[in-house]
PALOMI-963831 format. One line per field, with one value per residue (C-alpha): residue number from 1; chain; x, y, z. Coordinates in nm, 4 decimals. Each point is the difference from the previous one (the first is absolute). Layout:
N
nr	(NUM,...)
kette	(A,...)
xx	(X,...)
yy	(Y,...)
zz	(Z,...)
This chain:
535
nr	(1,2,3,4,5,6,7,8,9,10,11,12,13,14,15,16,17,18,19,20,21,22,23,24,25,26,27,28,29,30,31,32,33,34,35,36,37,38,39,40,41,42,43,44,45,46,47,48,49,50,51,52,53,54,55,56,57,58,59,60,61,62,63,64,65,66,67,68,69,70,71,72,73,74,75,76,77,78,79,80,81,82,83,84,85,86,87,88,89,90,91,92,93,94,95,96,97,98,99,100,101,102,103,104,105,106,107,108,109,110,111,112,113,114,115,116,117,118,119,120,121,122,123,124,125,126,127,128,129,130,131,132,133,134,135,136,137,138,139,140,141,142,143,144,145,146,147,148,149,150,151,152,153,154,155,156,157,158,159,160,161,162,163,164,165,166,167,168,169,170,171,172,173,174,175,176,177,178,179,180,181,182,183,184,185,186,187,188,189,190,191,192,193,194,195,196,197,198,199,200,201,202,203,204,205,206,207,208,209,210,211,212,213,214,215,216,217,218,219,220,221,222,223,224,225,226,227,228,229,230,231,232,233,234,235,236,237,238,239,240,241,242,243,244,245,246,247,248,249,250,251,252,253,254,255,256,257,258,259,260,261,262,263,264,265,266,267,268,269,270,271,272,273,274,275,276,277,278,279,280,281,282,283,284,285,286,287,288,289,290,291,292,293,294,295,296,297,298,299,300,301,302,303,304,305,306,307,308,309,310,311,312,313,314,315,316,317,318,319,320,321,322,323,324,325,326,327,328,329,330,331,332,333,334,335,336,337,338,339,340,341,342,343,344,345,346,347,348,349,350,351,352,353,354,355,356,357,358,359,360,361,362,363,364,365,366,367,368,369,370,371,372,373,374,375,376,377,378,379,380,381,382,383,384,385,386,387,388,389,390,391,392,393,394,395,396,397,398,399,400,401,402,403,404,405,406,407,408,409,410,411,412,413,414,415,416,417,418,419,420,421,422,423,424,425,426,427,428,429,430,431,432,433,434,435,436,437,438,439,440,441,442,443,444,445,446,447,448,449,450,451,452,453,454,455,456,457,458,459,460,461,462,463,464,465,466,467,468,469,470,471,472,473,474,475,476,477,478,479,480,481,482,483,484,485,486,487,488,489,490,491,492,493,494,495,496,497,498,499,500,501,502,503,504,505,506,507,508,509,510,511,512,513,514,515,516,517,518,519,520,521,522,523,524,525,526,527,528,529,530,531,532,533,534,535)
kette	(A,A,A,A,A,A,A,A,A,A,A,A,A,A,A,A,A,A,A,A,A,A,A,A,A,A,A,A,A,A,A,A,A,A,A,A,A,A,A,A,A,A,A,A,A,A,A,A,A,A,A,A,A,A,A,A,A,A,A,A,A,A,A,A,A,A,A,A,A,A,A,A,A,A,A,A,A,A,A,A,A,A,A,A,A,A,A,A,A,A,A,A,A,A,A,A,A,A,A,A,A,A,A,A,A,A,A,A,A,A,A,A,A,A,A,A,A,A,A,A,A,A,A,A,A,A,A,A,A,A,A,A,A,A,A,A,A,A,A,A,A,A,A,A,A,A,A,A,A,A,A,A,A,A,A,A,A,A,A,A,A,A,A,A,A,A,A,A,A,A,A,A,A,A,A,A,A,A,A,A,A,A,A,A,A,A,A,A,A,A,A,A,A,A,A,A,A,A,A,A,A,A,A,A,A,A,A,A,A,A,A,A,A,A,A,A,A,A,A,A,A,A,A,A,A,A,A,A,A,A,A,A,A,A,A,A,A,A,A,A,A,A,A,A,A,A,A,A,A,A,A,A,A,A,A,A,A,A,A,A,A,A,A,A,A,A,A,A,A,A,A,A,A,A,A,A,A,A,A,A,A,A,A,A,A,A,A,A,A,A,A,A,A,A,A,A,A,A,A,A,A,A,A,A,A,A,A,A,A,A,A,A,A,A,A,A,A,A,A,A,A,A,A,A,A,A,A,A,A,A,A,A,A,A,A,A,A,A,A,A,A,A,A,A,A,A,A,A,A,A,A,A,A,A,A,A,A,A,A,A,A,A,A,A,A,A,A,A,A,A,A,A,A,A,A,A,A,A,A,A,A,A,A,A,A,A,A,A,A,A,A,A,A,A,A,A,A,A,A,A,A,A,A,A,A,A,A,A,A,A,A,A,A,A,A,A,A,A,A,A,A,A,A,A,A,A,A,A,A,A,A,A,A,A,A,A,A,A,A,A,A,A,A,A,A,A,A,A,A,A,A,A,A,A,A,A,A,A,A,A,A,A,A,A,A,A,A,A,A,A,A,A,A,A,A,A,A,A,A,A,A,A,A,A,A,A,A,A,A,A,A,A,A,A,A,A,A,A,A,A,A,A,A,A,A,A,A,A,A,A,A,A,A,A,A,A,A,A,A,A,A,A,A,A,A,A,A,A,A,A,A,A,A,A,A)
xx	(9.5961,0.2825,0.2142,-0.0867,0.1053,0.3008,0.0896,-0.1953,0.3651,0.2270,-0.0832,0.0458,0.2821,0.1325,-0.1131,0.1778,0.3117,0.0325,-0.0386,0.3392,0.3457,0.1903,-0.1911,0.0845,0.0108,-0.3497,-0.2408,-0.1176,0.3188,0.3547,0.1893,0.3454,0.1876,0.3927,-0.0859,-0.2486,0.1504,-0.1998,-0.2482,-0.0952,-0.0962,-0.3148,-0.0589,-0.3703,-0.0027,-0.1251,0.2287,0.0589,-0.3139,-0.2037,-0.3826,-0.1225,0.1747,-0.2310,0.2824,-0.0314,-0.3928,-0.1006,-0.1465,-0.3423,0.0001,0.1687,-0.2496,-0.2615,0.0567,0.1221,-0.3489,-0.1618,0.2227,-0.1527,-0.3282,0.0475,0.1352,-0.2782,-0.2654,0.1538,0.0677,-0.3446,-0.1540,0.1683,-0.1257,-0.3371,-0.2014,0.1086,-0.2392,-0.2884,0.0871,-0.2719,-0.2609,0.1223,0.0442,-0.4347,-0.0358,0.1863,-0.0450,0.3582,0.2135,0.1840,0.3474,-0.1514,-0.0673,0.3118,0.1499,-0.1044,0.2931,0.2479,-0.0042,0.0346,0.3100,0.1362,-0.0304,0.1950,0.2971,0.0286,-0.0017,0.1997,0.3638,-0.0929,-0.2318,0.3063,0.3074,-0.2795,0.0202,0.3698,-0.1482,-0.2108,0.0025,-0.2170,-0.2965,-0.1008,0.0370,-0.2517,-0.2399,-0.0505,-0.0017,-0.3061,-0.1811,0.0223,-0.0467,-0.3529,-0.1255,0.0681,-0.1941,-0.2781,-0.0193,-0.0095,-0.2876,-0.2189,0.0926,-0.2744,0.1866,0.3035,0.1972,-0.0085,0.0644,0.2865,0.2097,-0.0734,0.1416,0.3057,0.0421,-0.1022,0.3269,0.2068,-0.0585,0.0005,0.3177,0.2121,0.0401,0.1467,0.2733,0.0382,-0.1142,0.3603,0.1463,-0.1495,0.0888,0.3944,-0.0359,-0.0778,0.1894,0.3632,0.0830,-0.0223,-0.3272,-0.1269,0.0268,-0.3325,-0.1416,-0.0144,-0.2083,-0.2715,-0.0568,-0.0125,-0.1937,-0.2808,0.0115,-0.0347,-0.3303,-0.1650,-0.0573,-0.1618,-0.1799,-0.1814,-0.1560,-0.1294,-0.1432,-0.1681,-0.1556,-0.2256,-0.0252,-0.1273,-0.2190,-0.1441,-0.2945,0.2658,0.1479,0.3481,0.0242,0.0307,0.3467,0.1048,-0.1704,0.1420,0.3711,-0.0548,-0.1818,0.3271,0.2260,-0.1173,-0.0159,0.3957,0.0485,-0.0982,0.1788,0.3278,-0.0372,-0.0489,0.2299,0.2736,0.2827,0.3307,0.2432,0.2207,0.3362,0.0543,-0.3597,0.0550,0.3546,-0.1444,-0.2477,0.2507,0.2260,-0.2681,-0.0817,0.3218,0.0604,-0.3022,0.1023,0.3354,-0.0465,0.3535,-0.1019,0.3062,-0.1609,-0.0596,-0.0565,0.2248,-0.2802,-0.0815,0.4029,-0.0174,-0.3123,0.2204,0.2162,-0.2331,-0.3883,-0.2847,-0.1525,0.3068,0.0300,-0.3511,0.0248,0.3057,-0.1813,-0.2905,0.1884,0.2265,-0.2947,-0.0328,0.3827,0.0663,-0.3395,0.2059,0.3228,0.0368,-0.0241,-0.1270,-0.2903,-0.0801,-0.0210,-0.1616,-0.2591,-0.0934,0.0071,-0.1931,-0.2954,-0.0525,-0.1096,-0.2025,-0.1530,-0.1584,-0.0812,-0.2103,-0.0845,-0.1496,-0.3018,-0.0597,0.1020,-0.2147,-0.3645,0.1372,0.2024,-0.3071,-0.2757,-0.0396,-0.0682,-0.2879,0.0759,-0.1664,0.2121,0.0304,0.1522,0.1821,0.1856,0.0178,0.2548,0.2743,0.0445,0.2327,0.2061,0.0070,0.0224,0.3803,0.1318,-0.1184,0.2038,0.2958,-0.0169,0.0078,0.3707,0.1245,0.1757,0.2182,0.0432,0.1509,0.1910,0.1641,0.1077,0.1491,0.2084,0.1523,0.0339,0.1881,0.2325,0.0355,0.1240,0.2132,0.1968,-0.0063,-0.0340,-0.2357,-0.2384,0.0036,-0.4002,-0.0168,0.0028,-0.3155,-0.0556,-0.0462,-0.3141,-0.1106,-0.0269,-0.3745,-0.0848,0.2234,-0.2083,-0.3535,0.0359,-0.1154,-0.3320,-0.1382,0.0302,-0.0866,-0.3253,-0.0495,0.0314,-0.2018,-0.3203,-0.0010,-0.0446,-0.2003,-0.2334,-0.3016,-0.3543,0.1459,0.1661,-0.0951,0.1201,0.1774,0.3290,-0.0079,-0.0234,0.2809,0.2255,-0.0503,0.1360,0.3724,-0.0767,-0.0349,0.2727,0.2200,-0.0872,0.1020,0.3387,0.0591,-0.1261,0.2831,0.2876,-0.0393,-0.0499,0.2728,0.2267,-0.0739,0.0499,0.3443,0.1432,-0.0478,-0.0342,-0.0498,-0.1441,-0.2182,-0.3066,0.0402,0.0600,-0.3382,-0.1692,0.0646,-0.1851,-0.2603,-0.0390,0.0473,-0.2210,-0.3093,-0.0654,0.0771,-0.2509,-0.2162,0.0538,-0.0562,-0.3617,-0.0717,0.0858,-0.0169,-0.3802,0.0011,0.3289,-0.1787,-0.3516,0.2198,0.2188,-0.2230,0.1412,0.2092,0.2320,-0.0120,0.1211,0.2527,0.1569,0.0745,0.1607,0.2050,0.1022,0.0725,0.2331,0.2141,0.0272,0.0355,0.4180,0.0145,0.1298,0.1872,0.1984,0.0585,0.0992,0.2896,0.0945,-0.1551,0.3278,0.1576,-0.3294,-0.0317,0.4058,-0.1376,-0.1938,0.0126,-0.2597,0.1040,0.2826,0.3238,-0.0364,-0.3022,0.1475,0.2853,-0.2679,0.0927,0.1465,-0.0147,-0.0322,-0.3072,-0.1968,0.0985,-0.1181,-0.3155,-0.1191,0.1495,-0.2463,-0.3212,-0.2555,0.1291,-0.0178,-0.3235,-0.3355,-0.2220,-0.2823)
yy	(-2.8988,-0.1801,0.2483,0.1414,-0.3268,0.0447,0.3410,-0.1014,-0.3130,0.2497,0.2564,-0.2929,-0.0924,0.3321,0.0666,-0.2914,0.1061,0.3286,-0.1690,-0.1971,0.2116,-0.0734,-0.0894,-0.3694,-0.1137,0.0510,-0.0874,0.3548,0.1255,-0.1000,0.1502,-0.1677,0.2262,-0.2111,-0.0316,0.2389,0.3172,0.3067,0.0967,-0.3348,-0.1133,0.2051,-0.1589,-0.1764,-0.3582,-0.3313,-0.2548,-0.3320,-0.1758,0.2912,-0.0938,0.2990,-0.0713,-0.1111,-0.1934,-0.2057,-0.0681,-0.2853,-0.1862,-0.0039,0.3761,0.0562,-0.2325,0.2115,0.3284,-0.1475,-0.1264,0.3270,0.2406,-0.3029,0.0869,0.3607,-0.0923,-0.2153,0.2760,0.2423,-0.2546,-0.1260,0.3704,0.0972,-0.3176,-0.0563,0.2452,-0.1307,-0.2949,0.2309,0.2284,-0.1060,0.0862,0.3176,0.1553,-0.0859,0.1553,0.3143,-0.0184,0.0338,-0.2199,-0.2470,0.2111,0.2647,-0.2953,-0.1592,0.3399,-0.1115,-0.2722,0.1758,0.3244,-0.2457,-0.1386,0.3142,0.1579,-0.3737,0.1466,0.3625,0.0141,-0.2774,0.1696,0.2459,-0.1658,-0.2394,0.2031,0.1272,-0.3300,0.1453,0.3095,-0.1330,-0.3642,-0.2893,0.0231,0.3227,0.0388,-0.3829,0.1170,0.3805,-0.1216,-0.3493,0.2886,0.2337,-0.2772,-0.1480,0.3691,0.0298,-0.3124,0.1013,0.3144,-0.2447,-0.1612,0.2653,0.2439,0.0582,0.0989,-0.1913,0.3350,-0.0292,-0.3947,0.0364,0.2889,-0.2309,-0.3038,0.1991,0.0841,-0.3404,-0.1084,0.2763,-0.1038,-0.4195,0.0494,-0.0188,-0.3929,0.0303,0.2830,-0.1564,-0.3857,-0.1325,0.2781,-0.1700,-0.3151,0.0976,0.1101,-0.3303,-0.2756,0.0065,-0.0424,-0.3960,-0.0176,0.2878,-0.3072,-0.1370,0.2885,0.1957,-0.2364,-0.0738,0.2859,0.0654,-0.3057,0.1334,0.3175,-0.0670,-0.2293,0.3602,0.0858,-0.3286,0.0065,0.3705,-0.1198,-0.3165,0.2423,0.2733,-0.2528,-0.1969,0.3704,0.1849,-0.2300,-0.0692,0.2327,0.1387,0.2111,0.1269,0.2842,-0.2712,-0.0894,0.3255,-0.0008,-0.3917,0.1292,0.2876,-0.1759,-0.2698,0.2979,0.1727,-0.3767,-0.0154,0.3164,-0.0944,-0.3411,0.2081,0.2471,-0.2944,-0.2480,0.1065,0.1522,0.1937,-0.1534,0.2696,-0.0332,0.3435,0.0963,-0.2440,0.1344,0.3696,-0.1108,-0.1553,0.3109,0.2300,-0.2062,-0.0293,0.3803,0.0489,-0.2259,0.0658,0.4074,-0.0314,0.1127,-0.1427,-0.3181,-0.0729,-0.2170,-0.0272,0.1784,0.2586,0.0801,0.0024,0.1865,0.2804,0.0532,-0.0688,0.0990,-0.2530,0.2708,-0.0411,-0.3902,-0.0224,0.1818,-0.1299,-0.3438,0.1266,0.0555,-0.2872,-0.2389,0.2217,0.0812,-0.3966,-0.0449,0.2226,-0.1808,-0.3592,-0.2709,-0.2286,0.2192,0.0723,-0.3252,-0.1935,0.3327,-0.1395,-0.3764,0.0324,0.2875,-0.2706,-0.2546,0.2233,0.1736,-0.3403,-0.0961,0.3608,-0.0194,-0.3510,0.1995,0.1364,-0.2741,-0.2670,0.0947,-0.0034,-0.3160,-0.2055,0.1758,-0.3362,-0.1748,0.2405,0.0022,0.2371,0.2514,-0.2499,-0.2899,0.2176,0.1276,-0.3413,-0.0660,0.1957,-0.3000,-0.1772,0.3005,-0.0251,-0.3622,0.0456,0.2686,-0.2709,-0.2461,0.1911,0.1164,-0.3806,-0.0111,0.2894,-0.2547,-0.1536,0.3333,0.0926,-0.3433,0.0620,0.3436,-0.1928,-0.1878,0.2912,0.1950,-0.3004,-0.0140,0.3910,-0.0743,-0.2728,0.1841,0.3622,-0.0631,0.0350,0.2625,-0.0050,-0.0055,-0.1431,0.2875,0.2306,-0.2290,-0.2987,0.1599,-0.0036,-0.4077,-0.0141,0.2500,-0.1893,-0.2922,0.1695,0.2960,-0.2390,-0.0881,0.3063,-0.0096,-0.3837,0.1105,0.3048,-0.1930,-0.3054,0.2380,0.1153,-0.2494,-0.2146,0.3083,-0.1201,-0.1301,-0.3459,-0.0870,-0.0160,0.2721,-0.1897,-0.0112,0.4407,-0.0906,-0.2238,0.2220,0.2666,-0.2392,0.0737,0.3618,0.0274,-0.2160,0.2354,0.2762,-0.0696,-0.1419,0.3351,0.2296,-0.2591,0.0485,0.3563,0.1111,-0.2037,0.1433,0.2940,0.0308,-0.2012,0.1801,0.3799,-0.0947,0.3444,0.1647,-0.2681,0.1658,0.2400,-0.2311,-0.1900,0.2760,0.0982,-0.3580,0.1082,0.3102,-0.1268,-0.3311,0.1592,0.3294,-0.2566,-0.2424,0.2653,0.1421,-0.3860,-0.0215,0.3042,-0.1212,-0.3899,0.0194,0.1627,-0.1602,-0.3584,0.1215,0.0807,-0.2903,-0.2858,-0.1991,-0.2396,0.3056,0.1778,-0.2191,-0.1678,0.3739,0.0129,-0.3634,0.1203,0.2976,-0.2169,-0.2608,0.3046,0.1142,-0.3866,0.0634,0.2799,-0.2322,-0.2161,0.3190,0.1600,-0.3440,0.0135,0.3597,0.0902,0.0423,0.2220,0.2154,0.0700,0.1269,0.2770,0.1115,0.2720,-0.1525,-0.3480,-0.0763,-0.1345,-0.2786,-0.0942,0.0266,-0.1976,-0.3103,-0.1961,0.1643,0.0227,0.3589,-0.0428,-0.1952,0.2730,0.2973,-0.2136,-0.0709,0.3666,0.1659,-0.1883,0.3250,0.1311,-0.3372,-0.0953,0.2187,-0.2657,-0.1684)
zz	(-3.6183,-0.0720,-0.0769,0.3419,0.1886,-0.1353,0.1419,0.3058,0.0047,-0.1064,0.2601,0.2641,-0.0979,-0.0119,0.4085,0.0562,-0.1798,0.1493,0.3533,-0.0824,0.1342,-0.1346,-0.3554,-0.1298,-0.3274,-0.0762,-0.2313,-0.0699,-0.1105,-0.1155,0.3089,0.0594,0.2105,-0.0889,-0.3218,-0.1746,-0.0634,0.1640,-0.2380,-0.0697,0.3882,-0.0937,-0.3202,0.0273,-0.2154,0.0619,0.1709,-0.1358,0.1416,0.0524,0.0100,-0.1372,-0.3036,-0.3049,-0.1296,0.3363,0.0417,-0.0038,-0.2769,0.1068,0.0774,-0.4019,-0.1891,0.1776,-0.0719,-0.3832,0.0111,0.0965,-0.2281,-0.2475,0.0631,-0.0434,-0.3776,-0.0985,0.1376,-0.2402,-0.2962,0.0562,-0.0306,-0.3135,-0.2001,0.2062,-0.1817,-0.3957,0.1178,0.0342,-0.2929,-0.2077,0.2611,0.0897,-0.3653,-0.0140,0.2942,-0.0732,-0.2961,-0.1813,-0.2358,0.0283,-0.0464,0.3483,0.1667,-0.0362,0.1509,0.3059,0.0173,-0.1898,0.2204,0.2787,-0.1228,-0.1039,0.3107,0.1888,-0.2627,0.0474,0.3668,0.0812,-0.0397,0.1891,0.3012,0.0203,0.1625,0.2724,0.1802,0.1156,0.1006,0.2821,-0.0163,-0.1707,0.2302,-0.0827,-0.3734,0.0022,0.2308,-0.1281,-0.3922,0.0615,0.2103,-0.2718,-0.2805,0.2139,-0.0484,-0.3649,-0.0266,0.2110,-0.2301,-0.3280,0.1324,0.0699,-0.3035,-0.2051,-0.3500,-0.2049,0.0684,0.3437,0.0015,-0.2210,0.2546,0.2605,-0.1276,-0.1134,0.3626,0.1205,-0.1971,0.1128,0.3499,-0.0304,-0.1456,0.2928,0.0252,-0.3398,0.1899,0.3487,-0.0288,-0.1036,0.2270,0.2643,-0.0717,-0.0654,0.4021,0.1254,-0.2324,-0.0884,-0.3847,0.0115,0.1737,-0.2747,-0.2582,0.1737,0.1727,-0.3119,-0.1913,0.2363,0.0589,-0.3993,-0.0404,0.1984,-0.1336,-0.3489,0.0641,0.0478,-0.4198,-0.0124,0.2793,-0.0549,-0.3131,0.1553,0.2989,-0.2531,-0.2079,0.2319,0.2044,-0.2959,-0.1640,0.3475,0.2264,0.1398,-0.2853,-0.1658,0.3003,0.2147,-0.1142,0.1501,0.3159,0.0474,-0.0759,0.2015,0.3135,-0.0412,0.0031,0.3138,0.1929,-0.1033,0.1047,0.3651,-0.0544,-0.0824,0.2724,0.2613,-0.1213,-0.2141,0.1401,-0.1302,-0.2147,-0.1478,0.2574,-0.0283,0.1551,0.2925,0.0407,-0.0025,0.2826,0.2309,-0.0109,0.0447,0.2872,0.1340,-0.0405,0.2026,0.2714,0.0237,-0.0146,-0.3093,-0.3143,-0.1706,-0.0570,-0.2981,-0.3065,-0.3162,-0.2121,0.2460,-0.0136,-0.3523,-0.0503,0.2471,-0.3144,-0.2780,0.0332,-0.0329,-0.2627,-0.2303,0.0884,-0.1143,-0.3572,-0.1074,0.0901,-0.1737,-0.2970,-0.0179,-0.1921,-0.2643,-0.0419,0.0080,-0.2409,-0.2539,0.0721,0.0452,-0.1998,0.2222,0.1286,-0.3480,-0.1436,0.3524,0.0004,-0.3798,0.1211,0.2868,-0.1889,-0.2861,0.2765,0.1728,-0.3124,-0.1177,0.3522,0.0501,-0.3546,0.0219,0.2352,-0.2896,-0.2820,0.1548,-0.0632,-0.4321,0.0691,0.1661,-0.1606,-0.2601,0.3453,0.1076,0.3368,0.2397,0.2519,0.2311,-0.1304,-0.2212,0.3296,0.0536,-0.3201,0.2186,0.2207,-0.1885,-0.0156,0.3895,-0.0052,-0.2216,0.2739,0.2518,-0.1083,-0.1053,0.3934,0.0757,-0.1368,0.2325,0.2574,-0.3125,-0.1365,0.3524,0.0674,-0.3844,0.1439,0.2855,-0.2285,-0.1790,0.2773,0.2080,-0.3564,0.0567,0.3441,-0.1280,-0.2384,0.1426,0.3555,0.2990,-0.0743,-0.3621,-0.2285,-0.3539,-0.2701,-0.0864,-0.2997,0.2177,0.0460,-0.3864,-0.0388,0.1135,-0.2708,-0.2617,0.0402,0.0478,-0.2535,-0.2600,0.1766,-0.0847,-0.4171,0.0017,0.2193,-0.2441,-0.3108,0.1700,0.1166,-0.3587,-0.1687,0.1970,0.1020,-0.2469,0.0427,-0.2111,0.3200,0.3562,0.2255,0.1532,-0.2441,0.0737,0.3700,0.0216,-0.1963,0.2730,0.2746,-0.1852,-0.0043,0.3577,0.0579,-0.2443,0.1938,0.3443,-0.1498,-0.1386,0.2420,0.2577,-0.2369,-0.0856,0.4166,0.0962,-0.2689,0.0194,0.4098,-0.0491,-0.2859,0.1983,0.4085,0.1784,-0.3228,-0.0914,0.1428,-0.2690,-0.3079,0.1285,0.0350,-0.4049,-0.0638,0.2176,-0.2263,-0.3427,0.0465,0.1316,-0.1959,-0.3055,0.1887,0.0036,-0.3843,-0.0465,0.1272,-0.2483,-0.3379,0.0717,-0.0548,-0.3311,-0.1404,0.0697,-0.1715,-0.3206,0.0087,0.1377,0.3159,-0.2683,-0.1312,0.3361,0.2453,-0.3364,0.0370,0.3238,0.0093,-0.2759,0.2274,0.3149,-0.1865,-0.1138,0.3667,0.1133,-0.0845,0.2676,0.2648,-0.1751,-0.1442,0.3724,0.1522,-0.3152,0.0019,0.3626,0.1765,-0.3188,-0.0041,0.4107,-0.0453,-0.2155,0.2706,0.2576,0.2238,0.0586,0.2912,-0.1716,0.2186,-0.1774,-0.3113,0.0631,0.1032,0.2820,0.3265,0.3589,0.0177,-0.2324,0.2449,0.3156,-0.2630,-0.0458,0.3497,0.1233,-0.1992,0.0116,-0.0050,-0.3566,-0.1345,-0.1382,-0.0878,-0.1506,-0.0916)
């Protein structure tokens, strides 16, 4: 609906244009008859304080679709944990293991990883809109199908494509968030909208427990997600317009072709796509995450960083039941034992407005030393993460120890309040980092964390059940502690060799590399729909 205002305002302003003889400077298009050479009078852009620019919206109007494309992330987040908190019902009731049952998640995850490189570039195809409306339609159905199938088979295909479908706020969430906040407001946008997004694997499990144990039953956490998914799909459609600037640009010189009766009007893409085809656009964008997945450094080693977190955060759905089993709790409050987990990303999220007034400073020391224009350095990005990388093997270590039936649970709960807050400092550092470091290619470097993290999620909910019935919760969660202090030195090593190791690269601008510039910040806010594919 939204979407449809807006070509409703462009096609107004477009009469109106075509009334004026001769044209003005107009908002539709760059025309300046002393100035612009010829081909460029007919060059469709945005002027300076263009309302139809997302970059311009007010901050109401930006907080509300950042809440909405929120909403859309914790529906999906919430789906692909939800059901762990009624495993133990459904495996009775179905009667499968343990491992089958825990299938259910994993193919979930799996199916967030694998489609998300490619369900990303589509957004440039045809805009935002479409690719989140089509996907939580088709994801609500795949739900619907969960609940009613009648076999584990059937269950299992569905959830896959349940995941291949909710996968598109991981692809288009950060995207849309690049089109409405320049790089210095991304240093707060970013997080919030993280912070809300990575309540969703502690929230499922809180949902499922108290849903399966209850009359209503463990099919109910699929017709909940997918009743919630179909509600947000009408949300979307009525309230969420277009961000992507090329869309809206595409609209107002289709309009203004149409009104003026010129078909030389026309947008920098469309004048591009004239010499290069969307079709080969698309695959070589298609193929860029894997080529930079085999290539870089920095996408290798933040890929890593970023699957450890989320392996022991996915694995924990599956961890908990053997870590609080001496407690005896039942599926409820055992969901309940993820709160402090959302309690740590809660506070972390409290921080964001020093985090983004210490970004101030460097940037205003950028400015003073390089001149107007000029951003701190990628690695300016990595100082969060220095600090909260250790969180995560103090919590470990902490929870493993303290995990026994000779101490309250309440030393195991505590210890998960520095998990969460680990995580969110990570999942900051690595985003930001990664979106500096590569500007117009970043989509693609984001999208290889995407891939890596989740099908290793995934793998994760598999063999985290058996590997904690052989070990005990003591040696399990003491081996993956040991694992995240050895990947605690990742940031620290890019923040010393970070500038060396993006030279070496083909995909980062040299501006980049060479840290602080003016030309850096233009490449930056030129670019803003390649910039970020998150969540």
């Amino acid at each position: 609906m939204q979407s449809i205002i807006q070509r409703r305002a462009f096609a107004k302003e477009a009469a109106e244009y075509a009334l004026r003889s001769p044209p003005s400077s107009a908002s539709l298009a760059t025309l300046n008859d002393q100035a612009a050479p010829p081909a460029d009078r007919y060059l469709v852009s945005f002027a300076a304080d263009d309302r139809h620019n997302p970059q311009l919206w007010s901050k109401t109007r930006k907080w509300m679709q950042v809440a909405l494309i929120a909403n859309i992330a914790l529906l999906v987040g919430v789906a692909a944990a939800i059901n762990s908190g009624a495993a133990e019902f459904a495996k009775e009731l179905l009667g499968v293991s343990s491992e089958v049952i825990s299938l259910d998640t994993a193919l979930f995850l799996i199916g967030f990883g694998v489609s998300s490189p490619f369900l990303a570039p589509l957004s440039e195809l045809g805009g935002r809109n479409p690719v989140y409306l089509i996907t939580i339609i088709l994801f609500s159905h795949f739900e619907v199908g969960a609940a009613l199938s009648p076999n584990i088979g059937g269950r299992l295909a569905l959830r896959f494509l349940a995941g291949l479908a909710g996968s598109t706020p991981l692809g288009n969430a950060g995207a849309s968030i690049a089109d409405m906040f320049d790089s210095s407001q991304r240093t707060y946008a970013l997080p919030a909208f993280a912070t809300i997004g990575l309540m969703a694997p502690a929230i499922g499990p809180i949902m499922g427990g108290f849903i399966g144990q209850s009359y209503l039953g463990y099919r109910w956490c699929d017709w909940i997600t997918a009743i919630w998914g179909f509600a947000t799909a009408i949300v979307s459609f009525l309230f969420m317009p277009e961000t992507l600037a090329d869309e809206l640009l595409k609209m107002k010189a289709k309009e203004l072709r149409r009104a003026t009766g010129d078909d030389r009007y026309r947008t920098a893409l469309e004048r591009t796509r004239a010499a290069v085809p969307f079709k080969v656009a698309f695959v070589d964008a298609a193929q860029r995450p894997f080529k930079m997945l085999a290539m870089e450094p920095i996408v290798v080693a933040f890929s890593l960083y970023m699957t450890l977190v989320y392996v022991v955060l996915f694995g924990n759905l599956v961890a908990y039941p053997y870590i609080f089993a001496t407690y005896e709790l039942n599926a409820g409050l055992l969901g309940l034992t993820f709160i402090p987990i959302s309690l740590g990303i809660a506070i972390v999220g409290a921080t964001i407005p020093f985090i983004y007034k210490s970004y101030l400073k460097a940037t205003a020391r950028a400015v003073e030393q390089h001149g107007e224009g000029a951003v701190p350095p990628p690695e300016e990005r990595l100082k969060v993460a220095m600090i909260g990388t250790w969180l995560m093997p103090i919590s470990l270590f902490w929870l493993a120890w303290t995990c026994d039936r000779e101490l309250t649970i309440w030393p195991a709960l505590v210890s998960q309040i520095f998990f969460g807050m680990s995580i969110l400092c990570c999942f900051i550092s690595s985003y930001q980092y990664i979106i500096d470091s590569y500007l117009s290619t970043a989509a693609s470097a984001l999208s290889d964390l995407t891939l890596v993290r989740y099908i290793m999620s995934g793998v994760a909910v598999i063999y985290t059940g058996p590997m904690f019935e052989a070990m005990g919760p003591h040696h399990g969660v003491t081996v993956l502690a040991c694992i995240s202090f050895a990947f605690c030195f990742v940031p620290f090593g890019f923040y010393v060799w970070g500038p060396r190791i993006r030279s070496w690269s083909r995909y980062t601008p040299k501006v980049a590399v060479d840290g602080n510039a003016v030309e850096q910040k233009k490449e930056v806010d030129a670019a803003p729909k390649e910039e970020i594919q998150s969540a």
